[in-house]
VEXGURO-759577 format. One record per residue: residue in one letter; x, y, z of N, C-alpha, C in turn. Coordinates in steps of 0.001 Angstrom, whole numbers, padded with zeros to 6 digits, always signed. Layout:
VEXGURO-759577
AXYZXYZXYZ...
***
This chain:
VEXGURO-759577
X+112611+115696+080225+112975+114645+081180+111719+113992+081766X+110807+114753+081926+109343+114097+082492+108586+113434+081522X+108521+113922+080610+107845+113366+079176+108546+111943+078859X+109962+112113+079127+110889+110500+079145+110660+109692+079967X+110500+110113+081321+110072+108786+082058+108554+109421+082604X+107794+109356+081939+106369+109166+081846+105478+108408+082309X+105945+107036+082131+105439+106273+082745+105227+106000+084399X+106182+106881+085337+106394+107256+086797+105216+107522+086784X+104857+108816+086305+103421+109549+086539+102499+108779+086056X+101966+108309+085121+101026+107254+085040+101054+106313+086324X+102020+105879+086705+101620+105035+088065+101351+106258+089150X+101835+106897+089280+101574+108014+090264+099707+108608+090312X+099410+108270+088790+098200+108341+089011+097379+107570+089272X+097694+106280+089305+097175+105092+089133+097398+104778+090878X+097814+105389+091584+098481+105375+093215+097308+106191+093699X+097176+107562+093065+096209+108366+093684+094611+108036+093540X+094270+107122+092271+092713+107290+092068+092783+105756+093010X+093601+104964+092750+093267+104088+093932+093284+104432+095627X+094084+105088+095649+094079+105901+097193+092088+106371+097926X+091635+106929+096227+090553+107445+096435+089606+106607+096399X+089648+106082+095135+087945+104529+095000+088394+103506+095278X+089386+103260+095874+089760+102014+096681+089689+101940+098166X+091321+102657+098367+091549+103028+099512+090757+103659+100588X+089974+104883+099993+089239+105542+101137+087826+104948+101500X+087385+104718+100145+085940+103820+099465+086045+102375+100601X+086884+101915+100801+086841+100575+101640+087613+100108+102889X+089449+100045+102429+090040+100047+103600+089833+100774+104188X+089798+102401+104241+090113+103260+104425+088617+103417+105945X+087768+102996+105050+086735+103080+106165+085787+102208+106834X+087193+101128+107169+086285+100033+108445+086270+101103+109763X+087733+102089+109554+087145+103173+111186+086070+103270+111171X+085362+103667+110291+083694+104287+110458+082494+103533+110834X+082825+102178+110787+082106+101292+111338+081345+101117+112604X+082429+101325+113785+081619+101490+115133+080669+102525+115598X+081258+103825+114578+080400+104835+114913+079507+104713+113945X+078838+104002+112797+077843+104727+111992+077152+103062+112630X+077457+102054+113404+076464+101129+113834+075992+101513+115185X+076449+102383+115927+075869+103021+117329+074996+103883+116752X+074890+104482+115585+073530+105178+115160+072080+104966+115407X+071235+105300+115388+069954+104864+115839+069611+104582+114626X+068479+103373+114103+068227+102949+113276+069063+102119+112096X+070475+101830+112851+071454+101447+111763+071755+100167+112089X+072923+099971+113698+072640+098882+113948+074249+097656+113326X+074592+096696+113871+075529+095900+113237+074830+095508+111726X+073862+095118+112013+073257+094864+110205+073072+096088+109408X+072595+096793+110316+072632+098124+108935+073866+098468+108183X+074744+098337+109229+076532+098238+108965+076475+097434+107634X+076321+096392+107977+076397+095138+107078+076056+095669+105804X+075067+095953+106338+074075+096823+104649+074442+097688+103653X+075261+098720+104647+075841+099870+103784+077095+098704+103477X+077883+098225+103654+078900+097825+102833+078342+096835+101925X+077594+095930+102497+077019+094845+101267+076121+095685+099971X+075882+096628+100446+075382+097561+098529+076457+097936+097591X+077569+099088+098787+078500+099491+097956+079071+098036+097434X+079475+096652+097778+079882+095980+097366+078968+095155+095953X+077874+095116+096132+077150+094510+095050+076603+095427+094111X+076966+096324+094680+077051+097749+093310+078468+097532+092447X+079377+097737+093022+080270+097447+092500+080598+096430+091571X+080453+095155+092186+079479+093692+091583+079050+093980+090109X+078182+094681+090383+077768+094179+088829+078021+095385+087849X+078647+096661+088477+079182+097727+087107+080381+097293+086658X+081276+095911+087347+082085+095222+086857+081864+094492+085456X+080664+094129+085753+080600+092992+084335+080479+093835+083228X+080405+095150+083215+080480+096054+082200+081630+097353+082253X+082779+096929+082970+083725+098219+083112+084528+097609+081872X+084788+096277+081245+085462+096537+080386+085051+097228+078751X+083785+097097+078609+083009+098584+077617+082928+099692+078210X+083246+099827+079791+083433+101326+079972+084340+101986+079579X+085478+101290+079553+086683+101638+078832+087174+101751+077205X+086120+100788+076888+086219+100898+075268+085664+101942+074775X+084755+102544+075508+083902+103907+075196+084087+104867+075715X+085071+105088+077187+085981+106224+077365+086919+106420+077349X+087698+104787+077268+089352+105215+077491+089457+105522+079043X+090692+105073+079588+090755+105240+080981+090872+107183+081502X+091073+108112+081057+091634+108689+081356+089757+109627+081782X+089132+109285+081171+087708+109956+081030+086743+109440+082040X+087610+107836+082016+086568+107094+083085+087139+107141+084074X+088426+107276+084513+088795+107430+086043+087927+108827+086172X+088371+109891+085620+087637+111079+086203+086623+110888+086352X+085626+110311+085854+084496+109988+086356+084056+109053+087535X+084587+108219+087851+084787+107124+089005+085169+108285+090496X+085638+109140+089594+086446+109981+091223+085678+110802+091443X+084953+111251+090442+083391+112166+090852+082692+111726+091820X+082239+110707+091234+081019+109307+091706+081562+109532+093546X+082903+109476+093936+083436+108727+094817+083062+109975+095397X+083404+111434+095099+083396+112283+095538+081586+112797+096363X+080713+112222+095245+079479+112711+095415+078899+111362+096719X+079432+110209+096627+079125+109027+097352+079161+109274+098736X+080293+110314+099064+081057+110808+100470+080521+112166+100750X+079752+112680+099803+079148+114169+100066+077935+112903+100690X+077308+112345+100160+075744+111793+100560+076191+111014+101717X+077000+111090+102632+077231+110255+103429+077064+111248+104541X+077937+112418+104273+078136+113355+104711+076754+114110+105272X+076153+114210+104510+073988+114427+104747+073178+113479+105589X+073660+112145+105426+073014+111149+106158+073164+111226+107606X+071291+111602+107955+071284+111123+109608+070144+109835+109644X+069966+108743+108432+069339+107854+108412+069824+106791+107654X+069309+105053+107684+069712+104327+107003+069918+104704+105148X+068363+105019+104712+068219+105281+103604+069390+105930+103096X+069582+107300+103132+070883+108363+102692+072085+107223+102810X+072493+106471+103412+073488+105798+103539+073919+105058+102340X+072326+104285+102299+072851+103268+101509+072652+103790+099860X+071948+105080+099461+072408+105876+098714+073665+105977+098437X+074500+106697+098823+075896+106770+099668+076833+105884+099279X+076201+104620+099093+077077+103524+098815+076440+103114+097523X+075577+102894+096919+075431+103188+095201+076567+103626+094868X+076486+104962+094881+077505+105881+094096+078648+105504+094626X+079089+105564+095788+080338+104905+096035+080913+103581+095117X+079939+102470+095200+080073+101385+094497+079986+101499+093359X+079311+102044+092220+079848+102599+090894+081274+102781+090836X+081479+103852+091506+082922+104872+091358+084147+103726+091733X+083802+102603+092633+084656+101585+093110+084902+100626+092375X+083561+100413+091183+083669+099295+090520+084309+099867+088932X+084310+101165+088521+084631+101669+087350+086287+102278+088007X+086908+102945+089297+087672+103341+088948+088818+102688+090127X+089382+101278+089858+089590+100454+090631+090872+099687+090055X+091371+098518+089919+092194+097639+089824+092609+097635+088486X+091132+097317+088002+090806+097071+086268+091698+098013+085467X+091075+099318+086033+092223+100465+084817+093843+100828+085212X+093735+100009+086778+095512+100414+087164+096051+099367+085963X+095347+098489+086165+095815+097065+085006+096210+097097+084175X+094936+098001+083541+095070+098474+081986+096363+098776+081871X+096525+100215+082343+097522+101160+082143+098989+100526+082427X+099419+099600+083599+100407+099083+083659+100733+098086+082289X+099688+097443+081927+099773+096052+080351+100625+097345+079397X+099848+098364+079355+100153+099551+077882+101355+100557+078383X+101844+100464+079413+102733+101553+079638+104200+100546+080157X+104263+099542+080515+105464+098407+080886+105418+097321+080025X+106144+097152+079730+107066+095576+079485+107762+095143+079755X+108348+095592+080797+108970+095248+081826+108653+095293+083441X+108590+094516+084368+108317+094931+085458+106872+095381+085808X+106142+095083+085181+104223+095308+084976+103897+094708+086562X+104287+093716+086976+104052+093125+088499+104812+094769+089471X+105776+094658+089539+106388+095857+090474+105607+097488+090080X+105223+097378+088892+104072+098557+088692+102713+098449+089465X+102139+097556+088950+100656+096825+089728+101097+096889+091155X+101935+096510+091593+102587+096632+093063+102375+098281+093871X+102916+099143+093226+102844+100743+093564+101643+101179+093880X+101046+100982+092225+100277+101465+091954+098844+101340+092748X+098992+100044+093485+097749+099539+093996+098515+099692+096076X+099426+100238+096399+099745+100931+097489+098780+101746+097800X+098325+102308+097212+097753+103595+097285+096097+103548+098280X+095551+102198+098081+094570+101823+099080+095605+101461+100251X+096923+101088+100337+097492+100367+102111+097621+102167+102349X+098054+102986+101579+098399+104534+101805+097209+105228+102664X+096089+104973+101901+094500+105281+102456+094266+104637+104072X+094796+103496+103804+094244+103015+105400+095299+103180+106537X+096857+103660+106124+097312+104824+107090+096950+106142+107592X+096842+106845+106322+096240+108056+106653+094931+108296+106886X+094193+107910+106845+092899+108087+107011+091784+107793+108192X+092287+106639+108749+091793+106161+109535+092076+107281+110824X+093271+107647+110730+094016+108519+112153+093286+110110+111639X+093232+110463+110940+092666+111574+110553+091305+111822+110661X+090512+110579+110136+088422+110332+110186+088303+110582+112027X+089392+109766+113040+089083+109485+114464+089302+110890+115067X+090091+111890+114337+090773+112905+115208+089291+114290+114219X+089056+114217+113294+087925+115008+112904+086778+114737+113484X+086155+113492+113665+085022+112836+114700+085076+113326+115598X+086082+113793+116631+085990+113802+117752+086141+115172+117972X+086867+115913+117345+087020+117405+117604+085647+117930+116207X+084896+117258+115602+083994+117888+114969+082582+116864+114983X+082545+115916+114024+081574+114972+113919+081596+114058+112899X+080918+112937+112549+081079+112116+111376+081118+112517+110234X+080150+113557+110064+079459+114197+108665+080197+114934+108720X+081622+115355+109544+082442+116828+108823+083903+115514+108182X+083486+114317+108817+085429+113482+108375+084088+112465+107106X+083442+112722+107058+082951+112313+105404+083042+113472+104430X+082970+114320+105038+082993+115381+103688+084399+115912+103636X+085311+115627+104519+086516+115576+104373+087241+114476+102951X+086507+113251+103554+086944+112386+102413+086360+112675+101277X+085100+113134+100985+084485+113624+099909+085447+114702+098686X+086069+115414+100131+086992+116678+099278+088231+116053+098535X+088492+115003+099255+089958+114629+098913+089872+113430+097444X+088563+113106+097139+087914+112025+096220+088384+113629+095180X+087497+114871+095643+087310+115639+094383+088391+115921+093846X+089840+116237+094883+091051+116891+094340+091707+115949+093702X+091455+114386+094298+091803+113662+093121+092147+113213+091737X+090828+113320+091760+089438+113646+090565+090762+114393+089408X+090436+115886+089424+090934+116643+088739+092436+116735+088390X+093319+115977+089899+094489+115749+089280+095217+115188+088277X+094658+113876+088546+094430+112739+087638+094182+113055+086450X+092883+113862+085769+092405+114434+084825+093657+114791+083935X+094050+115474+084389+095168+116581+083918+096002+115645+083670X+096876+114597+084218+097864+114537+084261+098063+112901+083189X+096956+112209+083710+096954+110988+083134+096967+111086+081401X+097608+109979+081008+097300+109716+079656+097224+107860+079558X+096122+108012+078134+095995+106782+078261+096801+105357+077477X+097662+105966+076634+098684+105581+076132+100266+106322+075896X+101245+105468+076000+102450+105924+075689+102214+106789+074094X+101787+106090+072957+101724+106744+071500+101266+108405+072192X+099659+108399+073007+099693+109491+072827+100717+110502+073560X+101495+110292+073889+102644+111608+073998+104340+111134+072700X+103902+110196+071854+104873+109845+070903+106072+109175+071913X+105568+108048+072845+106237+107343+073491+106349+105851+073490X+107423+104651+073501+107108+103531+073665+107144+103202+075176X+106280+101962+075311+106569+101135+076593+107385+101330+077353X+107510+101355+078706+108465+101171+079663+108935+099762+079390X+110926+099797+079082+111575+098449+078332+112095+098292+079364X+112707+098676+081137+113245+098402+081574+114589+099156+081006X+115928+099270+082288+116770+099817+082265+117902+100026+081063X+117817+098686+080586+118421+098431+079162+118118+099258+078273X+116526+099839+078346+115855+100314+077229+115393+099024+075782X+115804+098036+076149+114923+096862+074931+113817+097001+074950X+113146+097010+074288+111482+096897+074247+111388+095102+074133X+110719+094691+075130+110527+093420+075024+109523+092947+075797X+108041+092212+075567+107090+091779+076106+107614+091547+077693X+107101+091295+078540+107140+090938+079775+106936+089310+079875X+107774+088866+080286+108205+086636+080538+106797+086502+081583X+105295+086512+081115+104631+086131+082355+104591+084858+082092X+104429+084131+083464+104151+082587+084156+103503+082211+082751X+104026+080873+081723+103982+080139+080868+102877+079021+081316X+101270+079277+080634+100448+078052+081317+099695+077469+079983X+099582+076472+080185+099248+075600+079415+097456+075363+079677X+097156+075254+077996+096162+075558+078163+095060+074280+079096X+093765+074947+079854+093326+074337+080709+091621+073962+080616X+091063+072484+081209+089712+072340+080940+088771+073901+081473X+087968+074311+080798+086915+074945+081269+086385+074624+082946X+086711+073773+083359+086642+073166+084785+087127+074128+085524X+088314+073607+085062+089868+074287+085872+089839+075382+086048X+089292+076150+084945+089268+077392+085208+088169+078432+086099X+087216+077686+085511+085990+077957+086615+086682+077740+088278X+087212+076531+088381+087481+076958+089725+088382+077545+090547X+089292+078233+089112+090338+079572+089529+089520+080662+089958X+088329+080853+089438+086955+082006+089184+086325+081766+091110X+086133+080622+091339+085839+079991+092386+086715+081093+093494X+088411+080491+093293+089368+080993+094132+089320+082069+094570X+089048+083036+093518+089301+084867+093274+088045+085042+094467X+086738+084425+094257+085866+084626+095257+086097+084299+096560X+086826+083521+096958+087071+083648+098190+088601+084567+098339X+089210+084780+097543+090186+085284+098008+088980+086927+098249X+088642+087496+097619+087528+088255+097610+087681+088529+098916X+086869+087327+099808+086018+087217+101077+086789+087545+102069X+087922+086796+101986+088803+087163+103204+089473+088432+103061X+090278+089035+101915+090614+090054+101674+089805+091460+102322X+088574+091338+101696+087828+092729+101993+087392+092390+103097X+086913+091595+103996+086636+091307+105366+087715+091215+106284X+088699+091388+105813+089732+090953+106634+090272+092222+107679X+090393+093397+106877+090591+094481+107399+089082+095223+108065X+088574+095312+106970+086808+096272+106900+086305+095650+108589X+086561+094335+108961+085836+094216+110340+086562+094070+111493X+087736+094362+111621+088770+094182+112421+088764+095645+113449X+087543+096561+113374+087628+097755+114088+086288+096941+115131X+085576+096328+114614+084031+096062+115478+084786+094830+116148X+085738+093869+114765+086268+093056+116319+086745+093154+117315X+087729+093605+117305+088657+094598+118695+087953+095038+119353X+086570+096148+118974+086170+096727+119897+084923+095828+120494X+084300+095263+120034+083295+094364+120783+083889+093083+121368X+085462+093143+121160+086358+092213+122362+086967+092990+123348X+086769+094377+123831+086769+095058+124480+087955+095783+124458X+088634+096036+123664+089911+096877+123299+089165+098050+122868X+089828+099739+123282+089126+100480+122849+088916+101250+121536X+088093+102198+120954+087961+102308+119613+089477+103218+119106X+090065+103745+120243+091709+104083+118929+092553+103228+119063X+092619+102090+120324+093485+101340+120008+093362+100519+118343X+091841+100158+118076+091503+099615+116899+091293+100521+115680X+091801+101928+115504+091801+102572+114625+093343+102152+114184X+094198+102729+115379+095467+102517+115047+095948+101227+114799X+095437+099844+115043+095904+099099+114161+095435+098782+112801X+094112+099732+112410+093966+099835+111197+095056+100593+109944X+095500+101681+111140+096743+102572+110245+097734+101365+110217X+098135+100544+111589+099588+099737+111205+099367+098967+109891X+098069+098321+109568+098190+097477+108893+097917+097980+107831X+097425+099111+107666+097742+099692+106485+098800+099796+105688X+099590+100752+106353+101551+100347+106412+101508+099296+105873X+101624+098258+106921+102000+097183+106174+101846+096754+105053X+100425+096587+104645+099857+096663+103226+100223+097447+102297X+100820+098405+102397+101051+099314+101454+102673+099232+100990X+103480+098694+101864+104549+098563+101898+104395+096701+100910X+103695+095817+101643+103730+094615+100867+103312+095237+099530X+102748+095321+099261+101914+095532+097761+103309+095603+097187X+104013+096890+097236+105607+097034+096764+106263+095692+096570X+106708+095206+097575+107683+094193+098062+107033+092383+097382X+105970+092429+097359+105055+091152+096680+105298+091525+094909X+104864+092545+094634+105302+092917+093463+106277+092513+092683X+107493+093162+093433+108538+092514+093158+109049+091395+093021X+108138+090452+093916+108495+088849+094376+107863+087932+093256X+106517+088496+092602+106078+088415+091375+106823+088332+090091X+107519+089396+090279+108799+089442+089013+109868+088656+089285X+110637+088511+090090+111836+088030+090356+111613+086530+090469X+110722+085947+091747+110294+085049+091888+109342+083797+091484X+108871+084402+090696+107599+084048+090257+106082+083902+090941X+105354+083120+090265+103983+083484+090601+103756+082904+092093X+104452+081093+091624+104041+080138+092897+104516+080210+093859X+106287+080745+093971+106610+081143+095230+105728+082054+095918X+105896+083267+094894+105282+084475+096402+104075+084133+096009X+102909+083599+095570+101496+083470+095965+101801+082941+097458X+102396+081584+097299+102338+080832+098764+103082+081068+099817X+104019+082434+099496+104654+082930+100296+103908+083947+101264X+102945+085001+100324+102016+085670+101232+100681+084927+101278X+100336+083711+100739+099537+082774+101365+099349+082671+103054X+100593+082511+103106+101107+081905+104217+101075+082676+105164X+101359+083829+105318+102214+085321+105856+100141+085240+106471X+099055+085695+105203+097902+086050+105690+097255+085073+106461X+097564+084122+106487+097001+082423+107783+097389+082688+108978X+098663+083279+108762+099197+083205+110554+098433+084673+110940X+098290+085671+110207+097938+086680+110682+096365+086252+111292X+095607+085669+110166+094441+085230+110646+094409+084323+111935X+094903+083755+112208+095597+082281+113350+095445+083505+114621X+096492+084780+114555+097083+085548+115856+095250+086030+115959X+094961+086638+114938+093125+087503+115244+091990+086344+116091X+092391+085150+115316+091717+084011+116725+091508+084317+117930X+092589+084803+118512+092994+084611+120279+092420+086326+120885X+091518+086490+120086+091530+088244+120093+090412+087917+121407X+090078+087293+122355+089084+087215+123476+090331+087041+124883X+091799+086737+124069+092565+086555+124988+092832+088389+125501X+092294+089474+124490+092897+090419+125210+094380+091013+125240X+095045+089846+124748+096603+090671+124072+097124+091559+123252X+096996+093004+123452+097489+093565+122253+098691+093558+121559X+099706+093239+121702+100743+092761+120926+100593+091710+120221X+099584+090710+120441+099305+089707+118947+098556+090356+118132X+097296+091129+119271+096447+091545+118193+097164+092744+116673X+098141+093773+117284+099040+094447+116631+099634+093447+115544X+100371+092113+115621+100982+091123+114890+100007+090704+113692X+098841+090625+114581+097940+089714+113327+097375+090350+112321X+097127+092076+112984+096810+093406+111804+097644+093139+110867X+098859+093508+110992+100290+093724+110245+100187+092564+109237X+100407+091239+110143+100254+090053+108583+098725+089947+107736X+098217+090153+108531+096797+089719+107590+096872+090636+106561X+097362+092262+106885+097297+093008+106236+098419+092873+104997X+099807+091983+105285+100711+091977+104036+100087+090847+103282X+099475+089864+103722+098794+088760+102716+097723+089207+102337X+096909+090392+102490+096050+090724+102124+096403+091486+100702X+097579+091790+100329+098240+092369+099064+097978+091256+097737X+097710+090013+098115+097544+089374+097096+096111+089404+096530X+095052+090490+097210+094124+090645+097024+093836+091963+095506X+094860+092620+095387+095023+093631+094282+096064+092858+093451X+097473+092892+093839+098744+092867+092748+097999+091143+092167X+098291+090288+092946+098238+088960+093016+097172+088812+092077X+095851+089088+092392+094545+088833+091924+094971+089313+089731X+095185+091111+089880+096020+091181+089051+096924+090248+087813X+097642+089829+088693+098959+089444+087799+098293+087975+087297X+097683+087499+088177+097257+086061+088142+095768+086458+086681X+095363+087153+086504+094308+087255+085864+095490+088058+084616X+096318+088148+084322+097059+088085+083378+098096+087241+082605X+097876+086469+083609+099070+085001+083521+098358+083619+082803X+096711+083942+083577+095891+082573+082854+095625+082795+082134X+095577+083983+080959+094664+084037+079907+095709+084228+078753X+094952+083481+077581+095637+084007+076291+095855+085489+076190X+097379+086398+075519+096719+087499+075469+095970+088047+074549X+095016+087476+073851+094110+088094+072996+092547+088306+073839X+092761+087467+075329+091739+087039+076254+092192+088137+077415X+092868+088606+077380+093593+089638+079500+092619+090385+079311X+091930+091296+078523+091267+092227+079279+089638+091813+079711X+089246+090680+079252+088243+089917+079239+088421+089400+080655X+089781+088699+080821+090169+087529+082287+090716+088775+083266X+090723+090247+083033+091156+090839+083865+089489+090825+084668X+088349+091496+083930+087379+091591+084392+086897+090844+085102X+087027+089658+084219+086482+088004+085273+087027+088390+086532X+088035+088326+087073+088887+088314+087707+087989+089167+088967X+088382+090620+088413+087824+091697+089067+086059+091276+089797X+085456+090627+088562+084045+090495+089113+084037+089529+090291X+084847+088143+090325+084972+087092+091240+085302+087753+092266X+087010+088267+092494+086963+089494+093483+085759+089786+094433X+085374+091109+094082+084264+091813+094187+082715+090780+094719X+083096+089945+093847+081451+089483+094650+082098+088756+095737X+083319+087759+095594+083672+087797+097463+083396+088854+098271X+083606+090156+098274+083866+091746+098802+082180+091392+099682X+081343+091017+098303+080093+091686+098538+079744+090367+099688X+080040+088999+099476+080033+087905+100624+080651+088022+101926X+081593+089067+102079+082483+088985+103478+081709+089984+104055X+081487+091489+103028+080583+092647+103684+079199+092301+104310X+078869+091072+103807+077089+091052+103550+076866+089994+105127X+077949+089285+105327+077238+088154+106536+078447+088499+107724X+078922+088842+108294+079993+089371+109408+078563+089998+110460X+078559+091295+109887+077133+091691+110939+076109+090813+110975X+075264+090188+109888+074369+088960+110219+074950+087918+111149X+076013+087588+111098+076699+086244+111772+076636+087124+113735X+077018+088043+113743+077266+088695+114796+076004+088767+115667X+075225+089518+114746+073806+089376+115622+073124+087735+115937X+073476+086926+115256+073098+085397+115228+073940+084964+116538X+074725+084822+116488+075922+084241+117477+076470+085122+118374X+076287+086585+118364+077059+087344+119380+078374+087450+119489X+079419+087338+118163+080561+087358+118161+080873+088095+116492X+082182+088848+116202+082495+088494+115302+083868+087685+114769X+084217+086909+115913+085518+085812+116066+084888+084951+114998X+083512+084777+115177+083307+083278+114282+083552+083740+112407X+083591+085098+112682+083874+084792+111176+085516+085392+111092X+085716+085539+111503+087373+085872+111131+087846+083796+111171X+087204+082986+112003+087669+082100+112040+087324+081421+110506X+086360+081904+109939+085578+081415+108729+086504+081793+107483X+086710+083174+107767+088120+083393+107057+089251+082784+106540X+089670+082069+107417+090856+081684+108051+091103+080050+106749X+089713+079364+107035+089760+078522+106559+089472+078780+104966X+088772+079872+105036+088515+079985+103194+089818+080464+102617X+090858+081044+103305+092037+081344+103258+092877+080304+102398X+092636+079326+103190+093603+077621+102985+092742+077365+101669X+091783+077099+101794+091013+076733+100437+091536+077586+099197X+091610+078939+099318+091824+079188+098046+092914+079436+097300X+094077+079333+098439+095371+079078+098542+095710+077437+097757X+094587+076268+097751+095177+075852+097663+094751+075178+095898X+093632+075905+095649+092851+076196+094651+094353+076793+093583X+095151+078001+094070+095407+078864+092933+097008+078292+092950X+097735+077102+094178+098600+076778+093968+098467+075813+092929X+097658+074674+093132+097634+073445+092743+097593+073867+090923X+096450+075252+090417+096419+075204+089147+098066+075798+088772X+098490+076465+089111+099534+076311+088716+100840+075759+088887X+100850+074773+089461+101673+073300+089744+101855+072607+088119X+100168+073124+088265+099503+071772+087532+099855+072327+085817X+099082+073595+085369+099398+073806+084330+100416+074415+084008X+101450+075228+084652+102639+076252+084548+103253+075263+083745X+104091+076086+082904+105143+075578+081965+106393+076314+081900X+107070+075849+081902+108400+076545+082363+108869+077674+081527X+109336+079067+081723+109165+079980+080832+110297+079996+079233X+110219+080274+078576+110851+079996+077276+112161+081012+077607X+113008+080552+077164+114251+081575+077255+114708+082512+075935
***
């Protein structure tokens, strides 16, 4: 019976290694922010620093994760990504200086950039043909899962122990990962003498993605454009929302705990967008959680007003439009490309991503120390938001073709 629906556990694993080199690797730890910039020698820019490496580490082991896979197969290279993640959070764990840190985030950023989106991808293209969006959906929960649990857990070990005991906490939980995964994953249906997930019917039948017509080299470049800012706001969106709150004078658990709400939330959209992907198609729910992440950004504006019930509101949405930052990014980097081209346009995809990551991580603390706020960039957000919203509607207005029956 387990061997029959097989494919559960493949996403189940694909839930957990993202939980680990996603989830804990990033959402998971904007908590850690206020306390590792009150450090001596660290600082809002040093902040800046340790995330802008792990991010431009990540950056560029992208432009080569899709030969990482041709030469391990996912099942060899996640375990390895969850090592990386594991050893990234031990060296964090040692650090009472900048240097060790940004060590720390090397290896982190390896393990983030090899065991990440790319291979949930993979594995959903080779294990569904049906429902591949509502898979990518689950499967990529597993970072909104991380920034529930984790955040409430790092604040309550800090305080009854110290930083370096809720890093090597996360360190442990990268390792048990690690090995679960190992065991359990496979990297194709053949190898257990299985076909595709066909959906309930049981037909084996390709998956109906969004029908696009082919497009200038322009056009596409400035889909590549889009992914980068969706990038920017995405990974900045959450990652600085603990230093905003608290340097607008809300205190540091009120701003943990709306890191857990919006986690939730996120983790729950990822699901629910997924679905809206399949059923709906691309252009509705893109501009449906387009939309959802503007107002959230709009409520984080007024964050000098001191209201916590918007500020609670604007976690929650930023955090469900922030889902189009995995599934969305995803599905959309499977929809534009020929498929003799997806695992090529998955990467693109992934790299544009990611170097937004490394643009939102890299200037928030610079902007802060410049101006004395970090409102001005959530407001900066806000607008790159609309831009790239309107970047990824318009191309597919423009080229979508109506799907074949």
């Amino acid at each position: 019976m387990i061997k029959r629906h097989y494919e559960k556990v493949i996403i189940g694993c694909c839930f957990a290694f993202i939980f680990a080199n996603m989830g804990i690797t990033s959402t998971g730890f904007a908590v850690h922010q206020p306390f590792i910039v009150a450090m001596d020698g660290v600082g809002d820019t040093g902040g800046s620093l340790i995330l802008s490496t792990r991010t431009l580490v990540s950056l560029v082991v992208m432009f080569v994760v899709d030969r990482y896979y041709d030469l391990l197969d996912v099942r060899r290279g996640i375990f390895i990504a969850c090592m990386l993640t594991f050893l990234g959070f031990l060296a964090y764990s040692l650090a009472t200086s900048l240097p060790v840190f940004i060590l720390g985030a090397v290896i982190l950023g390896v393990g983030y950039g090899f065991g990440g989106m790319v291979a949930a991808t993979i594995l959903a293209n080779r294990w569904f043909t049906e429902g591949v969006g509502t898979a990518i959906g689950i499967a990529s929960m597993g970072s909104g899962c991380a920034a529930i649990i984790m955040p409430l857990v790092v604040v309550r070990v800090i305080e009854a122990f110290s930083l370096s005991a809720a890093f090597f906490v996360e360190a442990c939980v990268a390792l048990v990962i690690g090995v679960v995964v190992v065991v359990l994953l496979r990297n194709r249906p053949s190898d257990l003498g299985l076909e595709p997930y066909a959906g309930k019917s049981g037909k084996k039948r390709v998956r109906e993605h969004t029908s696009m017509q082919p497009a200038p080299k322009g056009e596409r470049a400035l889909l590549l454009v889009a992914m980068v800012l969706v990038g920017i706001y995405c990974c900045g969106g959450i990652t600085y929302i603990t230093v905003l709150l608290t340097s607008s004078g809300f205190d540091a658990s009120f701003a943990a705990s709306i890191v857990s709400i919006a986690g939730f939330a996120l983790m729950m959209a990822k699901l629910v967008v997924g679905r809206m992907f399949d059923k709906l198609g691309s252009v509705i729910a893109s501009a449906v959680m387009f939309a959802i992440g503007a107002a959230g950004f709009i409520m984080l504006c007024f964050v000098e007003t001191g209201f916590a019930p918007l500020m609670v509101a604007g976690g929650a949405l930023i955090a469900i439009g922030l889902s189009l930052g995995t599934v969305g990014v995803s599905i959309w980097s499977l929809e534009t490309a020929e498929p003799e081209h997806r695992t090529r346009q998955i990467r693109n995809f992934q790299v544009a991503y990611a170097l937004g990551g490394f643009i939102a991580n890299t200037l928030p603390g610079i902007v802060k120390d410049l101006v004395g706020s970090y409102l001005v960039s959530y407001e900066a957000m806000l607008v790159i938001l609309a831009v790239s919203a309107f970047i990824v509607l318009r191309y597919y207005l423009k080229f979508a073709e109506k799907p074949s029956s």
